[in-house]
PyMOL Python script that loads the backbone (N, CA, C, O; Angstrom):
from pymol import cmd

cmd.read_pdbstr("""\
ATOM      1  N   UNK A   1       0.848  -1.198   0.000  1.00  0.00           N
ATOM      2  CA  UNK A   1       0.000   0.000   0.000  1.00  0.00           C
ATOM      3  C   UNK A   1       0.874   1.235   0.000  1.00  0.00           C
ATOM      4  O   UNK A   1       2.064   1.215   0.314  1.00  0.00           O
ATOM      5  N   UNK A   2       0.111   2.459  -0.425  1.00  0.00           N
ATOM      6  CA  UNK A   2       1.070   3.667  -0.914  1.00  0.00           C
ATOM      7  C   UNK A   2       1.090   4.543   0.394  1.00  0.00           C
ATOM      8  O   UNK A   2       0.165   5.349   0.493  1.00  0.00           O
ATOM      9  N   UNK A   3       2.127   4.494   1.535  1.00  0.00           N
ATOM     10  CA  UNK A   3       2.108   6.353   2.096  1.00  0.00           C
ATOM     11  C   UNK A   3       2.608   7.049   1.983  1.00  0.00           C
ATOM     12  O   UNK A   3       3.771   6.936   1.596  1.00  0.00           O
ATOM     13  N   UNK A   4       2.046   8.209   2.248  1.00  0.00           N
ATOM     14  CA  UNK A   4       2.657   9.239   1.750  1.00  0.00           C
ATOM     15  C   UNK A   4       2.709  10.383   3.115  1.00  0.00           C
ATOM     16  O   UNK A   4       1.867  10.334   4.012  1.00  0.00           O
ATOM     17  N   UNK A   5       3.659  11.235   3.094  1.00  0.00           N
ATOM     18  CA  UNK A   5       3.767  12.044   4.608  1.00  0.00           C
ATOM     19  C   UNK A   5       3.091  13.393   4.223  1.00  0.00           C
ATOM     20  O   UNK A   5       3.114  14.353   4.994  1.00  0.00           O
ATOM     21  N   UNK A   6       2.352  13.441   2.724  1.00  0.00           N
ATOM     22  CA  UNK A   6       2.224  14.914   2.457  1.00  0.00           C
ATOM     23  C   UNK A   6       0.778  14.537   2.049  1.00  0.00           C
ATOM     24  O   UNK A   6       0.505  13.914   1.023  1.00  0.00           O
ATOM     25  N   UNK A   7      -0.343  15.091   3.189  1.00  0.00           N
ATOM     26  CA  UNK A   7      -1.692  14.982   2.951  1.00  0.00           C
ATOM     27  C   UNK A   7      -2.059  15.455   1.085  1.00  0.00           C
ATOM     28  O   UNK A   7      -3.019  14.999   0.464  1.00  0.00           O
ATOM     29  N   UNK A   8      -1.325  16.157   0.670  1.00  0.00           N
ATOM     30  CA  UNK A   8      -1.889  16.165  -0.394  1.00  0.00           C
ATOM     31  C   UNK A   8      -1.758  15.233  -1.775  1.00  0.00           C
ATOM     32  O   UNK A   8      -2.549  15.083  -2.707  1.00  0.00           O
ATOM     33  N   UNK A   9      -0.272  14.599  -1.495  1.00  0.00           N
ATOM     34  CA  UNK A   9       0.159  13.436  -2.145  1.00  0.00           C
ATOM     35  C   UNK A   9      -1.122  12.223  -1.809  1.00  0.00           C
ATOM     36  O   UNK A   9      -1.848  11.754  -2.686  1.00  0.00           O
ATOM     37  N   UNK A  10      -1.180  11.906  -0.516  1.00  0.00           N
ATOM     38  CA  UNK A  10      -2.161  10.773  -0.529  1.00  0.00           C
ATOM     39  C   UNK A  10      -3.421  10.894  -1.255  1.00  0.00           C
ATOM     40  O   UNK A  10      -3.961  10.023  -1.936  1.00  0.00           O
ATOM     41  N   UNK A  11      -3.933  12.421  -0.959  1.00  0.00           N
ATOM     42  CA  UNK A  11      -5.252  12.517  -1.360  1.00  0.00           C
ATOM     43  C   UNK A  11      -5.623  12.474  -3.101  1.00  0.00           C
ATOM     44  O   UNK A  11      -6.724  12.426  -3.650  1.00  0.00           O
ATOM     45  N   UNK A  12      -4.320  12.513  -3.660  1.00  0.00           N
ATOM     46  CA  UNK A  12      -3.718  12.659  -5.035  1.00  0.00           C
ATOM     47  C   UNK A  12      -3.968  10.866  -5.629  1.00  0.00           C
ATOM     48  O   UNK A  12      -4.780  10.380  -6.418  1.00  0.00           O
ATOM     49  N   UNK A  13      -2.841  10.262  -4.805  1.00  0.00           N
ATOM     50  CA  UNK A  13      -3.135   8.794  -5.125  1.00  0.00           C
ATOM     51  C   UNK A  13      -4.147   8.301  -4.944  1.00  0.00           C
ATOM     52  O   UNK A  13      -4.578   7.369  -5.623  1.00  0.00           O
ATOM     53  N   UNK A  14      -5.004   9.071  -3.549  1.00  0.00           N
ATOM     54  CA  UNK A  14      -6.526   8.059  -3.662  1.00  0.00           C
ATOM     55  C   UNK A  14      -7.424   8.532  -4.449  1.00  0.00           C
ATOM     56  O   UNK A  14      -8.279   7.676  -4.674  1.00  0.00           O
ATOM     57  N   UNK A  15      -7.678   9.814  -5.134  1.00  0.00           N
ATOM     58  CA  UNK A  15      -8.482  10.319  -6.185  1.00  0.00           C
ATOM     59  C   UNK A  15      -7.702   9.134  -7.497  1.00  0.00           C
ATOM     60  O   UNK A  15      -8.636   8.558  -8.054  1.00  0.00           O
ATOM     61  N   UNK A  16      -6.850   8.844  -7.859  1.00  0.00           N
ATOM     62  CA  UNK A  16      -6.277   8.152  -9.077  1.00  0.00           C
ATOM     63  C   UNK A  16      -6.385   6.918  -8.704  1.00  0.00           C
ATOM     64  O   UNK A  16      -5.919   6.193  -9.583  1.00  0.00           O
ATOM     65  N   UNK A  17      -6.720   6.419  -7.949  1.00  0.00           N
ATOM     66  CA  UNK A  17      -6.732   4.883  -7.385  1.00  0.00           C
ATOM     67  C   UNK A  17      -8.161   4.274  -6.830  1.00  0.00           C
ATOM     68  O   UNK A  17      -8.608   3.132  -6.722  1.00  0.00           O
ATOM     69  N   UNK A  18      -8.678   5.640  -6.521  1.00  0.00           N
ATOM     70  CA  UNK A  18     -10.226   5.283  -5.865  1.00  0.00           C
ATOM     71  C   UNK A  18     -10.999   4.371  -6.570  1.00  0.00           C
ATOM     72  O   UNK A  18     -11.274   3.356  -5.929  1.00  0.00           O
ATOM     73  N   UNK A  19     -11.320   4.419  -7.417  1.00  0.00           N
ATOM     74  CA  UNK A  19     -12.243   3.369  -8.129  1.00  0.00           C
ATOM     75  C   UNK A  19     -11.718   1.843  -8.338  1.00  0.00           C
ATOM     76  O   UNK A  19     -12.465   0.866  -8.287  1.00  0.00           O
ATOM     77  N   UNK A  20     -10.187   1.784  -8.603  1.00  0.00           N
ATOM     78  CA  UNK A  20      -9.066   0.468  -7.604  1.00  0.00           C
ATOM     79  C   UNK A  20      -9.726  -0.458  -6.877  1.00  0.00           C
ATOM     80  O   UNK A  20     -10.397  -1.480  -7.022  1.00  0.00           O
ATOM     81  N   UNK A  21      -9.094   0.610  -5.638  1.00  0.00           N
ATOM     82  CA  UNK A  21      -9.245   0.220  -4.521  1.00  0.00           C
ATOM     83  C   UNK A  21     -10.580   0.093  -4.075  1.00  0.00           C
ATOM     84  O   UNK A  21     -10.675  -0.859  -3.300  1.00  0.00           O
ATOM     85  N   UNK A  22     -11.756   0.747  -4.285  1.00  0.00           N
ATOM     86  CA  UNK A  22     -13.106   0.491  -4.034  1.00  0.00           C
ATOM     87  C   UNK A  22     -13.788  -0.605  -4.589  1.00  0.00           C
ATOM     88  O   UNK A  22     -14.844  -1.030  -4.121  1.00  0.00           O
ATOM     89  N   UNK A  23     -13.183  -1.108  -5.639  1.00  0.00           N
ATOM     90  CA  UNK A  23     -13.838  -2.276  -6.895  1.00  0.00           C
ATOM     91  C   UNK A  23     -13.358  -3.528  -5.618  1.00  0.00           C
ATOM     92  O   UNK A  23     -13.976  -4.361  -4.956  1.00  0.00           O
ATOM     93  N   UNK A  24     -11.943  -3.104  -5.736  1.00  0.00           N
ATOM     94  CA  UNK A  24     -11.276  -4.684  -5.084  1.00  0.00           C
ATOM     95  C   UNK A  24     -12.216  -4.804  -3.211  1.00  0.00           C
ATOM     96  O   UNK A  24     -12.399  -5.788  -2.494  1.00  0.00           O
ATOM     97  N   UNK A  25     -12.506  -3.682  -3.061  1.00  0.00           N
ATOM     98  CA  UNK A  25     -12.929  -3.834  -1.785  1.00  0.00           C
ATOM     99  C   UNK A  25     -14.479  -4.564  -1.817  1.00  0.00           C
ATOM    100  O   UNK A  25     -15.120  -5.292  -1.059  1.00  0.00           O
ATOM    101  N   UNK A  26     -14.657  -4.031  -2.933  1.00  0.00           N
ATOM    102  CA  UNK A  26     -16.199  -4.771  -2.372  1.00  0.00           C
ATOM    103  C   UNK A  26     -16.420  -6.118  -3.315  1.00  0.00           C
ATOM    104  O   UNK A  26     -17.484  -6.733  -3.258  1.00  0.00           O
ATOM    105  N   UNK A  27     -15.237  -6.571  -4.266  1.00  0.00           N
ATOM    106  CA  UNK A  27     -15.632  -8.142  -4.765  1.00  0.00           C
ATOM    107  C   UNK A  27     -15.179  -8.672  -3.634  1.00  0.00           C
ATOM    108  O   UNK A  27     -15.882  -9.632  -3.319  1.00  0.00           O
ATOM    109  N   UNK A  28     -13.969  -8.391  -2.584  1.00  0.00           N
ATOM    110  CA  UNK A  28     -13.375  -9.140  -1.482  1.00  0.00           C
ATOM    111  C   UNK A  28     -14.618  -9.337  -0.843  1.00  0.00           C
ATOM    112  O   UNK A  28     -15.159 -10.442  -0.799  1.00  0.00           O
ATOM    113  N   UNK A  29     -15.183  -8.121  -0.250  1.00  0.00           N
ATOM    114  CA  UNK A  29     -15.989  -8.409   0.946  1.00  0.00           C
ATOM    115  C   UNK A  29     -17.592  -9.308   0.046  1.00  0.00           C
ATOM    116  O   UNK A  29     -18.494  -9.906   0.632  1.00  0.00           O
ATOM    117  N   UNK A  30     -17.493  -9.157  -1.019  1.00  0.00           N
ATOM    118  CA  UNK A  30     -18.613 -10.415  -1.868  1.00  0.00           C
ATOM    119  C   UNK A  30     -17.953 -11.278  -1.437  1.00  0.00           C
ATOM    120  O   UNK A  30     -18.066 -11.555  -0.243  1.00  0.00           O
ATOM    121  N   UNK A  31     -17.174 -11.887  -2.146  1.00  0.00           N
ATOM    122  CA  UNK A  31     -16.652 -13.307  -1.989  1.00  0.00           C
ATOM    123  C   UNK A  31     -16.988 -13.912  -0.451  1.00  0.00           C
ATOM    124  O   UNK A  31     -17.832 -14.783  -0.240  1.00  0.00           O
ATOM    125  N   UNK A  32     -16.042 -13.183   0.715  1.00  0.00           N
ATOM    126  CA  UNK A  32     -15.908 -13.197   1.877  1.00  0.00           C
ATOM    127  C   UNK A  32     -17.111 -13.411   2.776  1.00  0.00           C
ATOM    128  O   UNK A  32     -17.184 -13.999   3.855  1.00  0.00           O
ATOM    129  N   UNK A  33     -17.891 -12.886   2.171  1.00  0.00           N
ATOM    130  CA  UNK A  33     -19.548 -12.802   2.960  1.00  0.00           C
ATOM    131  C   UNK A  33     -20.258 -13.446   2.632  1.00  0.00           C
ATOM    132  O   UNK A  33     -20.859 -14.133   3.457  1.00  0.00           O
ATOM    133  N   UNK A  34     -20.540 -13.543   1.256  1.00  0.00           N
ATOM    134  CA  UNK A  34     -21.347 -14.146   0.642  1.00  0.00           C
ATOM    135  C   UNK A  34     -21.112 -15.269  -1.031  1.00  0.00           C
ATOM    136  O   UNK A  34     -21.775 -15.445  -2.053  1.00  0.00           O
ATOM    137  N   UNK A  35     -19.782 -15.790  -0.479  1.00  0.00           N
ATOM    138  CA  UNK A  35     -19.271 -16.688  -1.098  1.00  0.00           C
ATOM    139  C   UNK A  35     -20.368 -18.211  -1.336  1.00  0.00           C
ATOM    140  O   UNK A  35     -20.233 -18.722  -2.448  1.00  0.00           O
ATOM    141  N   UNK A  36     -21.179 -18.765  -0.581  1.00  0.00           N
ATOM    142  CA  UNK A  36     -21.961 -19.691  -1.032  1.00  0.00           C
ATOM    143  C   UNK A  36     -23.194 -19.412  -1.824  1.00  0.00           C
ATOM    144  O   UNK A  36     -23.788 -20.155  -2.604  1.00  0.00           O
ATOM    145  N   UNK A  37     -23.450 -18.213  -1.470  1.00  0.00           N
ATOM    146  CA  UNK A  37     -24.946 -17.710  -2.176  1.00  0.00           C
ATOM    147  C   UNK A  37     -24.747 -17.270  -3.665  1.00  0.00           C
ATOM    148  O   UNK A  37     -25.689 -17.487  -4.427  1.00  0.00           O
ATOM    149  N   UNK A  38     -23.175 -16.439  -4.353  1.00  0.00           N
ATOM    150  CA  UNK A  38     -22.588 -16.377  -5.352  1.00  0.00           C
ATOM    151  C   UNK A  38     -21.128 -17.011  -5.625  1.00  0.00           C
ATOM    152  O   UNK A  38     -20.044 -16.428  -5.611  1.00  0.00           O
ATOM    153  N   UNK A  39     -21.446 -18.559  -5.913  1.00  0.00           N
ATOM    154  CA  UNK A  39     -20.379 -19.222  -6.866  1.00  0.00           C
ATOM    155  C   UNK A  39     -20.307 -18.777  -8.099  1.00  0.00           C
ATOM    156  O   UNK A  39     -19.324 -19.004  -8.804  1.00  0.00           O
ATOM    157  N   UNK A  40     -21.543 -17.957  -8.583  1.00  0.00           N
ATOM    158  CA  UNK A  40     -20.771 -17.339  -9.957  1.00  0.00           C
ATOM    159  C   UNK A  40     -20.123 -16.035 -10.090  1.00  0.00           C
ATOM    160  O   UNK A  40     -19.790 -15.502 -11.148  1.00  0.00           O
ATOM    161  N   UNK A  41     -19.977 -15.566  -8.874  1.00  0.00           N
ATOM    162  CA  UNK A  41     -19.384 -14.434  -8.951  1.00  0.00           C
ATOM    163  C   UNK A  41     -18.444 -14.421  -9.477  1.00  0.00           C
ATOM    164  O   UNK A  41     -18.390 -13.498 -10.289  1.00  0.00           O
ATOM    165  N   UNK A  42     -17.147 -15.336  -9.411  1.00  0.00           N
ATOM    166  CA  UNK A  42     -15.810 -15.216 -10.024  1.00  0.00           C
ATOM    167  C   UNK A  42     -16.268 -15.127 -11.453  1.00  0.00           C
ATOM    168  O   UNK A  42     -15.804 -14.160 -12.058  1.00  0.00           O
ATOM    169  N   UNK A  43     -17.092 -15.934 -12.147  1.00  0.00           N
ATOM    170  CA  UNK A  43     -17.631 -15.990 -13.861  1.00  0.00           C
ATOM    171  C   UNK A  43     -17.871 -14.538 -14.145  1.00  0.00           C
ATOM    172  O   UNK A  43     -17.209 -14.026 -15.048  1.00  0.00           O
ATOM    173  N   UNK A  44     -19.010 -13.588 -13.274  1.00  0.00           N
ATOM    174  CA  UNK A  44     -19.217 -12.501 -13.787  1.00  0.00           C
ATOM    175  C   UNK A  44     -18.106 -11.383 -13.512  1.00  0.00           C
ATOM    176  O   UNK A  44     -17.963 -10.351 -14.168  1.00  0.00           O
ATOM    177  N   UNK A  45     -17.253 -11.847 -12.274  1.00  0.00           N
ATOM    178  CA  UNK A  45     -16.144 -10.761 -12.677  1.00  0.00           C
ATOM    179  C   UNK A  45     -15.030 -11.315 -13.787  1.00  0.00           C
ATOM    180  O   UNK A  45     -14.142 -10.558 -13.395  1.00  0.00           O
ATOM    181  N   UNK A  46     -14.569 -11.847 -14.568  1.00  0.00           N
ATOM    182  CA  UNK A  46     -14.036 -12.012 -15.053  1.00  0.00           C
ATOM    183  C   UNK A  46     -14.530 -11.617 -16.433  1.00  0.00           C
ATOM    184  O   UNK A  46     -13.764 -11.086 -17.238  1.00  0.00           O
ATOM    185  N   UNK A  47     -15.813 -11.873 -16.718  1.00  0.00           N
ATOM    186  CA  UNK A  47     -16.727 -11.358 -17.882  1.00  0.00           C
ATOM    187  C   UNK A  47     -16.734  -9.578 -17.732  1.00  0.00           C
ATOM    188  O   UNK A  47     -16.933  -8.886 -18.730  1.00  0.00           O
ATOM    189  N   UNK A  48     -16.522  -9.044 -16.537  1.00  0.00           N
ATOM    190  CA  UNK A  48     -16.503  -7.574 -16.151  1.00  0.00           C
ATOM    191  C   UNK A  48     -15.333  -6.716 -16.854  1.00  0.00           C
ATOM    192  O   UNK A  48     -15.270  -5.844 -17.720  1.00  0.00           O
ATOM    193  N   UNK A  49     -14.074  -7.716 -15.684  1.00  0.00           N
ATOM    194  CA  UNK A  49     -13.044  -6.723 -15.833  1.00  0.00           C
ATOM    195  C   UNK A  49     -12.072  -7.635 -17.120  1.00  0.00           C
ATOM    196  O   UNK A  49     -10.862  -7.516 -16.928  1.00  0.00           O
ATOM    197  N   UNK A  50     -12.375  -8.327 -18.116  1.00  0.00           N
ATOM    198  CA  UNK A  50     -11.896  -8.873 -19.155  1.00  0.00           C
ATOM    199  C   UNK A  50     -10.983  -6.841 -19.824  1.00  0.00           C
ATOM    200  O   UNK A  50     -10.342  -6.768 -20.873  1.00  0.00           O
TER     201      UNK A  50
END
""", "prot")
cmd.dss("prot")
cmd.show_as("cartoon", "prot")
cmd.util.cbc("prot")
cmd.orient("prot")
């Protein structure tokens, strides 16, 4: 993960990374939570982010 000591550097990388880091956060917490109810989840992300 990226730090940075200059509030405006970070806020720089997370505006350019936000949509990243927000995608990966919420297929994790799919999988993680609700991994038996969607076994096809891995199919439709892969059909997504192809």
């Amino acid at each position: 993960m990226f730090f940075s000591r200059h509030p405006s550097g970070w806020l720089y990388f997370f505006r350019v990374n936000r949509n990243i880091i927000v995608s990966d956060f919420l297929i994790q917490w799919n999988i993680v939570k609700i991994n038996e109810e969607y076994k096809y989840f891995n199919e439709d992300k892969q059909a997504i982010f192809i």
